[in-house]
C-alpha positions in Angstrom: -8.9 10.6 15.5 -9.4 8.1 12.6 -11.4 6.8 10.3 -10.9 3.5 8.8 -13.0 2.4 6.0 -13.3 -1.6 5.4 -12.6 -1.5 9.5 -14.4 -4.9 10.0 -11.9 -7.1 8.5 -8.9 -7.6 7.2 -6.3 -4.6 6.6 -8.7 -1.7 7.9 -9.3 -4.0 11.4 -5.4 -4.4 11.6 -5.1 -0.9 11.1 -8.1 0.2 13.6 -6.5 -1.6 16.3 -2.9 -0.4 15.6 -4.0 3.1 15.7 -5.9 2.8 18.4 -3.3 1.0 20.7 -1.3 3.8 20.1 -4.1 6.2 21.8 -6.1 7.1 18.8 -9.9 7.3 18.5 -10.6 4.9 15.7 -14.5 5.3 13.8 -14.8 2.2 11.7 -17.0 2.4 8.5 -18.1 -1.4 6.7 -21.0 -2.6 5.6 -21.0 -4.8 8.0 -22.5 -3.9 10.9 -21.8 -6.8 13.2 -18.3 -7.1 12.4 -17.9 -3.5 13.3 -19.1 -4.4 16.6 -16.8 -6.9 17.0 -13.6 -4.8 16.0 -14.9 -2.2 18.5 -15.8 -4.1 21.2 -11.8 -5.4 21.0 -10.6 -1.8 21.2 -13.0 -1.1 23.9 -11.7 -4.2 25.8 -7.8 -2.6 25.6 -9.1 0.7 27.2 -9.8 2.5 23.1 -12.4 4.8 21.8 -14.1 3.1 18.8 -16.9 4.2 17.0 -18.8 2.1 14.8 -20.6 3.7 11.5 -22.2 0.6 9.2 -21.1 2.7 6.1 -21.5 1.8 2.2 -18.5 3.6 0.8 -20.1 3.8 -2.8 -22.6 5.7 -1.6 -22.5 9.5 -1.0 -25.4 9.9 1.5 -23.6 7.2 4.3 -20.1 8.6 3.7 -21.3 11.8 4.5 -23.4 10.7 7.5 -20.2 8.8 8.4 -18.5 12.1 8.5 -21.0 13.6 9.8 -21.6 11.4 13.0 -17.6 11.5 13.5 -16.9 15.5 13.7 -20.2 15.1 16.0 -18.7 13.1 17.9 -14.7 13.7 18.0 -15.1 17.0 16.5 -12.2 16.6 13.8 -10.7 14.0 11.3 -7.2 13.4 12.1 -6.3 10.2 9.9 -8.6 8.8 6.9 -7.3 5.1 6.1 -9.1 4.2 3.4 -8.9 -0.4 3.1 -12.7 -0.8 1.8 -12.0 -3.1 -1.6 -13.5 -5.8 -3.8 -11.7 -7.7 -5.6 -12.6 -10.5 -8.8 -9.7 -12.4 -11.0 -9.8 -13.7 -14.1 -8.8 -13.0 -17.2 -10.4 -10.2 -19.2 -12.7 -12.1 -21.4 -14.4 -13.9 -18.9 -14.7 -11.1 -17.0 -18.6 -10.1 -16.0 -19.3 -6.1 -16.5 -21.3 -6.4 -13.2 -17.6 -7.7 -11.7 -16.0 -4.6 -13.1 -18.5 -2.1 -12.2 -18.8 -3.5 -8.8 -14.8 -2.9 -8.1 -14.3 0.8 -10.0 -17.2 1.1 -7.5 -15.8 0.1 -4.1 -12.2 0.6 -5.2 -12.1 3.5 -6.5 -15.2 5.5 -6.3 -15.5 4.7 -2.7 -12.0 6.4 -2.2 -13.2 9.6 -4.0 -15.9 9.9 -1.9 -14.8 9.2 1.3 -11.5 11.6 0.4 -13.5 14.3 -1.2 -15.7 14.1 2.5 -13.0 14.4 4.9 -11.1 17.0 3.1 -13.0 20.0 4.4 -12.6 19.6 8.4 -9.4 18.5 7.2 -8.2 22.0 5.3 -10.1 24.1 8.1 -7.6 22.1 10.8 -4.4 22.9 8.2 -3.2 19.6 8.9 -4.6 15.3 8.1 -3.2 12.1 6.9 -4.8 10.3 4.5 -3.8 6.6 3.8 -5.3 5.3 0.7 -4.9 1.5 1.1 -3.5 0.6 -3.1 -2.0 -2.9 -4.5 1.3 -3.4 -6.0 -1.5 -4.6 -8.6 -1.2 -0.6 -9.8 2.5 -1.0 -10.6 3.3 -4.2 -12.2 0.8 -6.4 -14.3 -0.7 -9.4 -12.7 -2.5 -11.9 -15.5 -5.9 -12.5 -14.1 -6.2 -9.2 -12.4 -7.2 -6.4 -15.1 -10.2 -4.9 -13.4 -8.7 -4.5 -10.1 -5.8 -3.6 -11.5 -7.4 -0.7 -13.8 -9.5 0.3 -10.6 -6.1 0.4 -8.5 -4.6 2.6 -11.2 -7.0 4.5 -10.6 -6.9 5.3 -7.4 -3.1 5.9 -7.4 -3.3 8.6 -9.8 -6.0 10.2 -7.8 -4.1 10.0 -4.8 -0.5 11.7 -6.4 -3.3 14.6 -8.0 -4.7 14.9 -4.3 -1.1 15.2 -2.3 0.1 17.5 -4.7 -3.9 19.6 -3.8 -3.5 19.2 -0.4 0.5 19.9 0.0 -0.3 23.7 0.1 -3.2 23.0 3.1 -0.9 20.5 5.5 -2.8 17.7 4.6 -0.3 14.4 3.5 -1.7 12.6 1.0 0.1 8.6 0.1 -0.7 5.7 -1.1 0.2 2.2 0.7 0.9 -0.3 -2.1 0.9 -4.3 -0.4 1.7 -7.4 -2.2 -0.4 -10.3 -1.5 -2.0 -10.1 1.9 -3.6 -13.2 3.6 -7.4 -12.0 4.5 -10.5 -13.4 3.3 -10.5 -12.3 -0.5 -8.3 -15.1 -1.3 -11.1 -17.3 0.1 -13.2 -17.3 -3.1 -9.8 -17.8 -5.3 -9.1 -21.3 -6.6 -5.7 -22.3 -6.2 -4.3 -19.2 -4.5 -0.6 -18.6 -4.0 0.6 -20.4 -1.0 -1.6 -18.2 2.0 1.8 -18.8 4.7 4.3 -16.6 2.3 1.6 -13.3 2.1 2.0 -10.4 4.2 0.2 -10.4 7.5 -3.0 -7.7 7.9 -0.6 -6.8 10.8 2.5 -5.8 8.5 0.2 -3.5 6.3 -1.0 -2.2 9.6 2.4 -0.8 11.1 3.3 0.8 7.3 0.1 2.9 7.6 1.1 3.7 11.1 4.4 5.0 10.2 3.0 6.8 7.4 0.4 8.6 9.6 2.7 8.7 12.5 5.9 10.9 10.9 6.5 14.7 12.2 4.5 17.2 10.5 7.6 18.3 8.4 7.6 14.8 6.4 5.5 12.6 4.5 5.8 8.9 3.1 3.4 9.0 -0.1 4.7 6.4 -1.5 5.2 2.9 -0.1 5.3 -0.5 -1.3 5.4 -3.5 1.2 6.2 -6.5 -0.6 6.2 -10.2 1.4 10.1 -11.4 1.6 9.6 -13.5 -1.5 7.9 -11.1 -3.6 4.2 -10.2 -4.7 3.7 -13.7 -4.7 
């Protein structure tokens, strides 16, 4: 089974329905509770086994009651994709310290704690896939992008410390690293790069599935998907 966090749009819905077309129980964790519905109600219409957990992932208390209610119900965590993100550009001196705190919080906090949680049942099954959903943002500089950027760096360092933890337990550890991706963040962007040249949700989607679907004996923990004419 899976859990997808940031299921209800987006990257995380792409990937809750690509997991779950290939047989997968899927628990989908957003804020959002009626978007949840939505994304489950379209498994559930193709035969799937969603379950929907409104979830703030920079909270401790609802990503542990989002753990919680999945090992109640599927009794184990399988896959943890992790596609909750905020994201603000601008350049740094205009930059708001409530815009900063806001994305170390969902970006990277929320992926601590939503890691940290699933990592018991995870070492008591000797086996797991976690996904953390990055941004080529973490490997080359983008003007206009230094908080997310310094909250993607962030997480990619925590996830090569956590594969190289978990390595000795079974549990893979990588991080997914997209280049521009067409999904709502870019609505509040003036003047975003042309929106018909970005990656699809879906594209993201089947790189986290080949990730999570390898043979035990190998691991992708490090992959960049990039749209045909670059990061755009």
């Amino acid at each position: 089974m899976a859990i997808v966090t940031g299921g209800g749009r987006g990257i995380g819905r792409a990937a809750a329905l690509a997991f779950a077309r290939e047989g997968a129980a899927v628990a989908l964790a957003a804020r959002t509770a009626s978007e949840l519905d939505a994304v489950a109600a379209e498994i559930q219409r193709s035969a799937g086994r969603p379950l929907a957990v409104p979830t703030d992932v920079t909270q401790e208390s609802s990503v542990a009651a989002l753990v919680d209610k999945v090992l109640a119900e599927f009794g184990k965590v399988d896959i943890l994709l992790t596609a909750a993100g905020a994201a603000t550009f601008g350049n740094l001196v205009d930059t708001k310290t409530e815009e900063w705190d806001r994305m170390l919080a969902v970006n990277l906090r929320g992926v601590f704690l939503t890691c940290r949680a699933v990592l018991p049942p995870m070492m008591r099954q000797r086996r797991g896939t976690i996904i953390n959903i990055v941004s080529v943002a973490a490997k080359r500089a983008i003007p206009g992008g230094g908080a997310y950027a310094a909250s993607k760096h962030g997480v990619l360092g925590l996830t090569q410390v956590l594969a190289e933890e978990m390595r000795p337990h079974g549990i893979r550890v990588g991080g997914l690293y997209p280049g521009a991706v067409d999904t709502s963040l870019w609505d509040a962007v003036p003047d975003p790069p042309e929106r018909s040249r970005m990656l699809r949700p879906e594209d993201v989607a089947e790189a986290a599935l080949l990730m999570a679907s390898l043979p035990p004996g190998a691991s992708l923990e490090d992959v960049t998907l990039l749209p045909a004419g670059g990061i755009l």
